[in-house]
C-alpha positions in Angstrom: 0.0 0.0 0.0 1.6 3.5 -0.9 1.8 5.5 1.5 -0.2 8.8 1.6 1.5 12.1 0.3 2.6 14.5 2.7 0.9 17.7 0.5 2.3 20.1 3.3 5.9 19.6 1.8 4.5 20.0 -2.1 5.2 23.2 -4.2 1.5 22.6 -5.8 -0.1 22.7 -2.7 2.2 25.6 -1.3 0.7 27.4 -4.5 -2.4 26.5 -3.7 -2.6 28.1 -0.1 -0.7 31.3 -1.3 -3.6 31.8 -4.2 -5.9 31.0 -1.6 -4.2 33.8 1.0 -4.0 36.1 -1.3 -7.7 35.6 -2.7 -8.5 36.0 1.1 -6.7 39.1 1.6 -7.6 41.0 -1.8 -11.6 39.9 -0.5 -11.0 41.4 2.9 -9.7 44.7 1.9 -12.4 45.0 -0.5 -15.1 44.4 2.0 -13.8 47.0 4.5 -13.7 49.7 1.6 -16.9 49.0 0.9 -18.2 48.5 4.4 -16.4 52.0 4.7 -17.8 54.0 1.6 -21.3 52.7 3.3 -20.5 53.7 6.2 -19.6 57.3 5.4 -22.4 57.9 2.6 -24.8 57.2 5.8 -22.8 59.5 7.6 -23.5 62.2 5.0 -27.1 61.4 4.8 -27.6 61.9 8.7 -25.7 65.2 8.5 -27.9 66.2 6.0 -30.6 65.2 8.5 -29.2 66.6 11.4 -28.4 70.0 9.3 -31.9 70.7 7.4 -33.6 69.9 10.8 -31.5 72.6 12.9 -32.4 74.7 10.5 -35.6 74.2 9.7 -36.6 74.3 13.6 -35.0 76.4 16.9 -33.2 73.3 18.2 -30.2 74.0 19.4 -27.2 72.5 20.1 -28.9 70.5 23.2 -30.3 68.9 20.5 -27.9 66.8 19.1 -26.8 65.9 22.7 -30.2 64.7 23.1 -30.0 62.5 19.9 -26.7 61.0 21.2 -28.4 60.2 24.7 -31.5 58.3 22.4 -29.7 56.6 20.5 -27.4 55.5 23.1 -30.3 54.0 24.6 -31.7 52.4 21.9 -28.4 51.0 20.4 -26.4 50.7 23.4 -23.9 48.3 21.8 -23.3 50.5 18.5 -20.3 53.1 18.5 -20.1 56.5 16.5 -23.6 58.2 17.8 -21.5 59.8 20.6 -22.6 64.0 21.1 -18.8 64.4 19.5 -19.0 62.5 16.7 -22.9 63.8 15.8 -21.1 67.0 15.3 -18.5 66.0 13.0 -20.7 64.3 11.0 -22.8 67.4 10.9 -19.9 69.3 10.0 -18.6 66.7 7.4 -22.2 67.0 5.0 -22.1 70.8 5.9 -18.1 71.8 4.9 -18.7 69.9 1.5 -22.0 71.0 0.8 -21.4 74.9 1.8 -18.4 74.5 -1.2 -20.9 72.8 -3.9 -23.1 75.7 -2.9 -20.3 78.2 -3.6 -18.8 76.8 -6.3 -21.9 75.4 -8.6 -24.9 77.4 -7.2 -26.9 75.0 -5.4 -27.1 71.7 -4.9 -29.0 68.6 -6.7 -30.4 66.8 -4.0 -31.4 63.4 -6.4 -27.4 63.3 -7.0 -25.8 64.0 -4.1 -23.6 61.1 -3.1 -22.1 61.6 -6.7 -21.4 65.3 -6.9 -19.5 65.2 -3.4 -16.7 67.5 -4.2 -17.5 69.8 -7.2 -15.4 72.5 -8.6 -14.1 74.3 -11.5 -11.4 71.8 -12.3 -13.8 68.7 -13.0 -15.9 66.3 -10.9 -14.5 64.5 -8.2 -16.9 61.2 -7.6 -17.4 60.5 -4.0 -13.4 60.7 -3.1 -14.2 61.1 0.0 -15.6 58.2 1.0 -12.7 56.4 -0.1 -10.8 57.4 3.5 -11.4 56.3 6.4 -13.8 58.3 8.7 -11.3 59.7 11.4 -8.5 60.8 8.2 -12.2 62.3 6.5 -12.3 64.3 10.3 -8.9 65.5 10.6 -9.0 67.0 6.9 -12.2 68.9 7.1 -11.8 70.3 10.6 -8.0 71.9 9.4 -8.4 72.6 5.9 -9.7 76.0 5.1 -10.5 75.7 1.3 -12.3 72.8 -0.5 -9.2 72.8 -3.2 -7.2 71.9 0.6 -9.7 69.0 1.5 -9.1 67.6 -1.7 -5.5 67.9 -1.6 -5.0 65.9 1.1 -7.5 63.5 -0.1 -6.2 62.6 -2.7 -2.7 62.2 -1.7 -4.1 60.1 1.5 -5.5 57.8 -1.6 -2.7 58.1 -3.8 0.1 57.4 -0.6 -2.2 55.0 1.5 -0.5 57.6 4.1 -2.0 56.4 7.5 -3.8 58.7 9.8 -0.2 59.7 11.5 1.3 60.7 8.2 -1.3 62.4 7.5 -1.8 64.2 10.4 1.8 65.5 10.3 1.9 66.6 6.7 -1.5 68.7 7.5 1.0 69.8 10.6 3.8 71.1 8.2 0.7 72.2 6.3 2.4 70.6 3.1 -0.8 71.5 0.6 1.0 75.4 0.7 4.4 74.2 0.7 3.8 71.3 -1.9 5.4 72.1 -5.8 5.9 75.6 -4.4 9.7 75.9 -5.3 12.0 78.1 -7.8 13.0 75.8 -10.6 14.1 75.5 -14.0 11.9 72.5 -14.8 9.8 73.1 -17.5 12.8 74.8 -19.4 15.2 72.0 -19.0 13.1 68.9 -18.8 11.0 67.0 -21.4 7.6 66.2 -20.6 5.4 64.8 -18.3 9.4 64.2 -16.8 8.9 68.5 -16.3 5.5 68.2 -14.5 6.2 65.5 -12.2 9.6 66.8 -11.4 7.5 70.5 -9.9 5.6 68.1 -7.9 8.1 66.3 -6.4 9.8 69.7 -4.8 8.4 71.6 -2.0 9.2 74.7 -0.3 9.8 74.7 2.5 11.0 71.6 3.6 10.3 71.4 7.4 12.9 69.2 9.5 11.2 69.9 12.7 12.4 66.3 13.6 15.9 67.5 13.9 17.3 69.8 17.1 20.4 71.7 16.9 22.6 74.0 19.3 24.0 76.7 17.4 26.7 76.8 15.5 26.4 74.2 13.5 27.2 73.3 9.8 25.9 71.6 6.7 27.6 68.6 7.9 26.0 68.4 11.2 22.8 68.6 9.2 23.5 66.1 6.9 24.2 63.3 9.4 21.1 64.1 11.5 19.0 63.5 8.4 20.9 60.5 7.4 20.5 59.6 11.6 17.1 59.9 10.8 16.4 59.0 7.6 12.9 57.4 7.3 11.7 60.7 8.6 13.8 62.5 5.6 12.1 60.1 3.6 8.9 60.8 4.6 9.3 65.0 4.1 11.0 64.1 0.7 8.1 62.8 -0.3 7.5 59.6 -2.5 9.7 57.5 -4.9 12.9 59.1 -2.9 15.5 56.1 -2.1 18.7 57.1 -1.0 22.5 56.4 -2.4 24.9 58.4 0.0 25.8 61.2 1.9 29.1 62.7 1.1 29.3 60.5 -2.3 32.7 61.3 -3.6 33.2 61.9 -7.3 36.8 62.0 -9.5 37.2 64.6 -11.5 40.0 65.6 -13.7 42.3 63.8 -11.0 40.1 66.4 -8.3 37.6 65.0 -5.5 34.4 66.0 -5.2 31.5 64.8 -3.0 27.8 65.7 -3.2 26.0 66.6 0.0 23.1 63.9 -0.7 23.1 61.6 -3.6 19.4 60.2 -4.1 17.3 57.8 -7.0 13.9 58.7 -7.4 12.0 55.8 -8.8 8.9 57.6 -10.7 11.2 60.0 -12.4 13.7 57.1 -13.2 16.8 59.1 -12.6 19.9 60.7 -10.0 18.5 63.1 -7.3 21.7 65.7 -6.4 20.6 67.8 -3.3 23.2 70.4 -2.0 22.6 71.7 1.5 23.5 75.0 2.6 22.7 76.9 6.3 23.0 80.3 4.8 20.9 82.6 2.3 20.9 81.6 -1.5 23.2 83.2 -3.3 23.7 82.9 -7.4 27.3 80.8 -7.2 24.9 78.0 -5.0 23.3 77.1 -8.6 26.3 77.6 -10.7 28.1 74.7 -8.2 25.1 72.2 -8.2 25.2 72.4 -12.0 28.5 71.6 -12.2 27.6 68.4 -10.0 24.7 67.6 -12.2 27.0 67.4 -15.3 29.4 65.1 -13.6 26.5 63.0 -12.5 25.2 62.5 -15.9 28.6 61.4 -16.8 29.8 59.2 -14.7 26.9 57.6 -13.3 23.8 58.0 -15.4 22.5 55.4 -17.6 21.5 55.1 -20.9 18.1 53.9 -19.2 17.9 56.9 -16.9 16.5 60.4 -17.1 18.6 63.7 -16.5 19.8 64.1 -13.1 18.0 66.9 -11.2 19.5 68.8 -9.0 17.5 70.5 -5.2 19.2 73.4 -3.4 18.2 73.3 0.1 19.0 76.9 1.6 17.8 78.6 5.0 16.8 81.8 3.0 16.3 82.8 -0.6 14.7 85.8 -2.3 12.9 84.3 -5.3 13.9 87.0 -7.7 17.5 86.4 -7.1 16.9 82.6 -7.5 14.7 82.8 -11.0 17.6 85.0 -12.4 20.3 82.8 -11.3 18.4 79.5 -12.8 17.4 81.7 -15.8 20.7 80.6 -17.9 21.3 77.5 -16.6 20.6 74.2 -19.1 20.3 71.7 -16.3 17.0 70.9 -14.0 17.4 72.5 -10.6 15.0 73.7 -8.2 15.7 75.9 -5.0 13.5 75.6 -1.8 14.2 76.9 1.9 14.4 74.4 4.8 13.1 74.7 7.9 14.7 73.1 11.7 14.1 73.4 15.2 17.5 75.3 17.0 17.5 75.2 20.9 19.9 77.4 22.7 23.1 76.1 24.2 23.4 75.2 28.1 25.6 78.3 29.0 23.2 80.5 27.4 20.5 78.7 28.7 22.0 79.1 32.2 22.0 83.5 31.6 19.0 83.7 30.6 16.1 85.0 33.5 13.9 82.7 35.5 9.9 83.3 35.1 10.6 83.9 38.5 13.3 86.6 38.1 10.8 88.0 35.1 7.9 88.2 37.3 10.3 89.8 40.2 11.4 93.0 38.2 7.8 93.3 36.5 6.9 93.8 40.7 9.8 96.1 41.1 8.5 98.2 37.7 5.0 98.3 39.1 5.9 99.2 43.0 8.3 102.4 41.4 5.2 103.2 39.5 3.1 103.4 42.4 5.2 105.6 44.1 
């Protein structure tokens, strides 16, 4: 009698499970997106409720505490009817429909789950029930423009950022700082390579994540990002993956090293950024071009795409930055950068108390009195 396979140790049935897993997987993320767009189309329709019914009586705000308190009752073992979240999803149908009002005139009530978010650049279909409910409340209840909301929308969608990433991109309020900086782009760059490169920069870059006792140099800088680099990463933004810091280059028997040598996937090419803790000044550009060139020489593929170039500078005035770029053949782009700088211990130790503050404001005051 043979004896019985073992299909734990066979590649077919090893297949098998994986097709299975992955069948699984694929299913349950597509139930919870739909379990989620239902969920948040029925939170629109009871803020619609909640909304036309405030208005249409003198209820006031006890009102929706009363709500919370019935339907506690009558579904005691249901979350999201708390007072706190009745409001947000009041103010979640109210912020998007106030903005259709604005922007198209009025509202069409038979088609409302499909005209969400509707403005001058096109229809957006129900985008916002494609995020979760608590990313959906931490974008309306910061942004201050619908053209905001859907900013950070769609990049939550496009990123899959979580709720932490998003909430610290709204913190370094990245929809006014996103494809904001000086560049050369569309003069030196082919397209859509032009376009996507503008969106990749920002300006400023915040490094908040990074502390520093003054002095301190480009150096000190450059291994504190590289100390923390997924954070780097993440203020880069996407498709960033990094090569070296201080990546030494030969040149005409001379030695060279870039500040930061980066790849960036989506644009397929070499990623030069130059650091520098001062204001911008035109010999900045004239440098990182030089770098550029010997990048695209000695490193570049026949498969790549032209090395770009970022300047990364403390201060710039933009008018001295577009005429310095103005000349130049090869793609840079200049933003500021932002850090947090403490003050050393022995000036810590000089400087006043509260206490000491608060005893000469008393001293002021009793020599006024008299």
């Amino acid at each position: 009698m043979n004896k019985p396979t073992n299909i734990n140790t066979t590649n077919e049935y090893k297949t098998f499970i994986t097709d299975i897993k992955s069948k699984i997987n694929y299913t349950q993320i597509k139930i919870a997106s739909t379990v989620n767009s239902a969920l948040l189309m029925f939170y629109w329709e009871l803020g619609e409720m909640i909304s036309l019914k405030q208005k249409e009586t003198k209820w006031g705000s006890k009102f929706i505490e009363q709500m919370a308190n019935d339907l506690k009752k009558e579904f005691p073992t249901l979350k999201g009817f708390s007072r706190t979240n009745l409001f947000y999803i009041k103010k979640f149908y109210e912020f998007y429909e106030a903005s259709l009002v604005q922007l198209s005139g009025g509202l069409n009530k038979d088609d409302t789950k499909n005209q969400i978010v509707h403005h001058s650049g096109g229809l957006i279909e129900s985008i916002i029930f494609q995020i979760p409910w608590r990313h959906n409340v931490d974008i309306f209840n910061s942004a201050k423009t619908i053209d905001e909301a859907k900013y950070y929308i769609e990049q939550t969608i496009t990123n899959n950022w979580s709720r932490d990433v998003l909430a610290l991109n709204i913190k370094t309020d990245l929809f006014n700082r996103d494809s904001k900086s000086i560049n050369n782009f569309k003069n030196t760059l082919p397209q859509p390579q032009s376009d996507l490169a503008v969106q990749t920069i920002k300006d400023p870059y915040v490094f908040d994540f990074l502390t520093f006792e003054k002095p301190f140099i480009e150096r000190d800088i450059e291994n504190k990002l590289i100390d923390n680099i997924t954070k780097f990463l993440l203020e880069l933004g996407k498709g960033f993956a990094y090569v070296g810091k201080q990546y030494h280059l030969e040149i005409a028997n001379q030695d060279y090293y870039l500040d930061l040598l980066f790849y960036h996937i989506e644009l397929k090419c070499y990623v030069v950024i130059e650091l520098k803790n001062r204001k911008f000044i035109p010999e900045f550009a004239g440098k990182l071009n030089f770098y550029i060139s010997a990048v695209d020489t000695l490193l570049k593929k026949v498969n790549d795409n032209p090395t770009i170039g970022i300047l990364l500078c403390r201060d710039k005035n933009n008018i001295e930055v577009e005429f310095a770029l103005r000349d130049i053949n090869k793609p840079i782009g200049v933003s500021e950068f932002e850090l947090t700088e403490v003050l050393p211990d022995n000036l810590k130790s000089s400087l006043p108390t509260i206490e000491e503050i608060e005893e000469e404001l008393n001293i002021y005051k009793d020599i006024e009195k008299r």
